[in-house]
C-alpha positions in Angstrom: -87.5 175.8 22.1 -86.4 177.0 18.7 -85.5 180.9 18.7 -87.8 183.3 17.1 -87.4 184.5 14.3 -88.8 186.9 11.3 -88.0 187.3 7.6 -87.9 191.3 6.8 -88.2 192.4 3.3 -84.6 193.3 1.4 -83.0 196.0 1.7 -79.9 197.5 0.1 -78.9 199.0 3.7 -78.1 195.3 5.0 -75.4 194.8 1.6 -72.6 195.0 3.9 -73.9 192.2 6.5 -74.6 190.1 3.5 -71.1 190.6 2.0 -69.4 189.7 6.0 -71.1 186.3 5.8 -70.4 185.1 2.1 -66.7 186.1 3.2 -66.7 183.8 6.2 -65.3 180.3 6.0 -68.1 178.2 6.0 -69.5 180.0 3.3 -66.6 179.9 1.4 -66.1 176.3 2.1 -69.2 175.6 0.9 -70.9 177.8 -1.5 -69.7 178.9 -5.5 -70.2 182.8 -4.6 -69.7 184.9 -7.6 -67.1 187.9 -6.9 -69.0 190.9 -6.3 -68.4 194.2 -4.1 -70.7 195.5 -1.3 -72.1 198.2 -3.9 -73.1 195.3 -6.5 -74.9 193.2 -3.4 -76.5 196.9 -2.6 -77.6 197.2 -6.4 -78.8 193.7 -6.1 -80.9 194.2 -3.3 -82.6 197.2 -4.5 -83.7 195.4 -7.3 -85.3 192.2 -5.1 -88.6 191.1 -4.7 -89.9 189.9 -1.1 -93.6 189.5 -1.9 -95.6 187.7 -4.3 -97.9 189.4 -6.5 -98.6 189.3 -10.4 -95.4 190.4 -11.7 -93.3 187.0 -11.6 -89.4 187.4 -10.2 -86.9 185.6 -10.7 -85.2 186.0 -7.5 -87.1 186.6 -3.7 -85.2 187.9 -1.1 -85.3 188.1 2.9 -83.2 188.6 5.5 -83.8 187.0 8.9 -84.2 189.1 12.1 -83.2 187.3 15.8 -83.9 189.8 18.9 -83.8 192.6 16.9 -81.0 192.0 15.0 -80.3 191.2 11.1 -78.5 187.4 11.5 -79.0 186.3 8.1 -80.7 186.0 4.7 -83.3 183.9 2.4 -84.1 183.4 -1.1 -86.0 181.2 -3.6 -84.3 181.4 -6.9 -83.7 179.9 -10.1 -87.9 180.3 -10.5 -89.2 178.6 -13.3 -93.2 179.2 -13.5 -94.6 177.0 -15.9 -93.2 174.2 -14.1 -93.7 175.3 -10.5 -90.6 174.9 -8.7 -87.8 177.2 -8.0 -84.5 176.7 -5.7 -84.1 178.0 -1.7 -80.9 179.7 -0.5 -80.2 180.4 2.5 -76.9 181.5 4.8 -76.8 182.5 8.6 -74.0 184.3 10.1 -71.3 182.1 11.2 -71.7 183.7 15.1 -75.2 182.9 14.8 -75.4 178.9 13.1 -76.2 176.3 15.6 -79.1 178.1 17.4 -81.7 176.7 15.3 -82.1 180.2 13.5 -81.6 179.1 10.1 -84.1 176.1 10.5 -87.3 178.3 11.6 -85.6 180.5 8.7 -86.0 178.1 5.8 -89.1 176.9 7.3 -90.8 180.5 7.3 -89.3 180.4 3.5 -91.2 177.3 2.8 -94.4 178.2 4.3 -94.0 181.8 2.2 -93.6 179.7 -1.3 -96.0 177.0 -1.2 -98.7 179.1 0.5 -98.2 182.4 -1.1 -95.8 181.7 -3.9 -96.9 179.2 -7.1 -94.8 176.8 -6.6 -95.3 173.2 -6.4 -91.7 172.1 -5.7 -88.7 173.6 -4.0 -85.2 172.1 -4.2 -82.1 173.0 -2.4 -78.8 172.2 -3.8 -76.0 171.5 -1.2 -72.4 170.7 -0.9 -72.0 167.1 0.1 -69.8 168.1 2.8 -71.9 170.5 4.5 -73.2 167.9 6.7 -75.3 170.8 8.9 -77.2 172.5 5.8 -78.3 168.7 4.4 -79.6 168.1 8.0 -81.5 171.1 8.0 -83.7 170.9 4.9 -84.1 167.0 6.0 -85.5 168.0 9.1 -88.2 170.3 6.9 -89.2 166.9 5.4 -86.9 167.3 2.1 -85.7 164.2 0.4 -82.3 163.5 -1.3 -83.2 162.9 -4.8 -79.4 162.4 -6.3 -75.8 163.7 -6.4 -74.7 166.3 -8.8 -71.0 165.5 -9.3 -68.8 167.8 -10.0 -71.7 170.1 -10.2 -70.0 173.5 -8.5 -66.8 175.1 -8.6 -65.4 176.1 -4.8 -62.5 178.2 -5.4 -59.8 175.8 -7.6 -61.8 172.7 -7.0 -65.1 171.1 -8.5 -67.5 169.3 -5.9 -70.2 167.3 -5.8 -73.8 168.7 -4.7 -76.6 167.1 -3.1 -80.0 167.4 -4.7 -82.7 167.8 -2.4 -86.3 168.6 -3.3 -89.9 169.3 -1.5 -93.0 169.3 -2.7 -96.1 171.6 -1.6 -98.4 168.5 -0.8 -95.7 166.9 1.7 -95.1 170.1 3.0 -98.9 170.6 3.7 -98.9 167.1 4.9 -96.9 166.8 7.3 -96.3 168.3 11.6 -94.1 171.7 11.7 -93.3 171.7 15.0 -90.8 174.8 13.6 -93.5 176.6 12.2 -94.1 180.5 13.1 -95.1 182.7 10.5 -94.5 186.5 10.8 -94.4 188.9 8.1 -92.4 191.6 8.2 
């Protein structure tokens, strides 16, 4: 059985987690991070958004709680509202990744933006080689809809991104045997 999880609302105090994991290798292998210090992620987080209401965002944030502990974080991004879709983000601490954490994660994410949030369409954008993150929005049900090549720039070198998308109505359509919503 998939570990539980729950998506807590942003908070400047976890800045220092946040900044451990985009330091660790995978997510430096995989991911073009911007340089920024533990006080700028803090600044960043004071200023997120983790619920939906009238004022759009342009960035929601969450960070994922396992047996009490913060083990990673959550976002749609790159929200463009008079088209409906926006982009998911998501990172789990390297001690954490292959527990199934991140997948009941994104898929609490999921149910958050096509139930609460206006969107119509989410899309993830994923380095090629980071086989485990493209096989965990394909087992949510997203489709590969094209390669971005030379998309992204990993430290010295440009790489090629998989575009994935899903909409609301195949969400809705389809089993989630990873489905369990908390709000926190």
């Amino acid at each position: 059985m998939t570990p539980d999880v729950q998506l807590v609302a942003c908070d400047p105090k976890y800045a220092a987690l946040w900044q451990t994991w985009r330091h660790e290798p995978s997510s430096l292998r995989h991911n073009p991070l911007s340089q920024v210090d533990t006080p700028g992620l803090a600044i960043r987080l004071a200023a997120c958004v983790s619920e939906f209401g009238s004022t759009p965002a342009s960035e929601y944030r969450w960070f994922v709680q396992h047996a009490a502990q913060i083990v990673g974080t959550v976002s749609i991004n790159s929200c463009n509202y008079r088209m409906e879709h926006a982009e998911i983000g998501y990172q789990i601490g390297q001690r954490f990744a292959g527990q199934g954490l991140g997948t009941q994660a994104v898929a609490q994410l999921l149910e958050r933006g096509f139930r609460e949030g206006p969107f119509r369409r989410l899309q993830a954008m994923i380095h090629v080689e980071n086989v485990a993150s493209r096989r965990l929005v394909e087992r949510l049900g997203f489709r590969q809809e094209g390669r971005l090549r030379q998309h992204y720039r990993i430290g010295e070198k440009w790489v090629d991104e998989a575009l994935y998308a899903l909409l609301r109505d195949e969400w809705q359509d389809r089993p989630h045997p990873v489905r369990s919503v908390h709000h926190g």
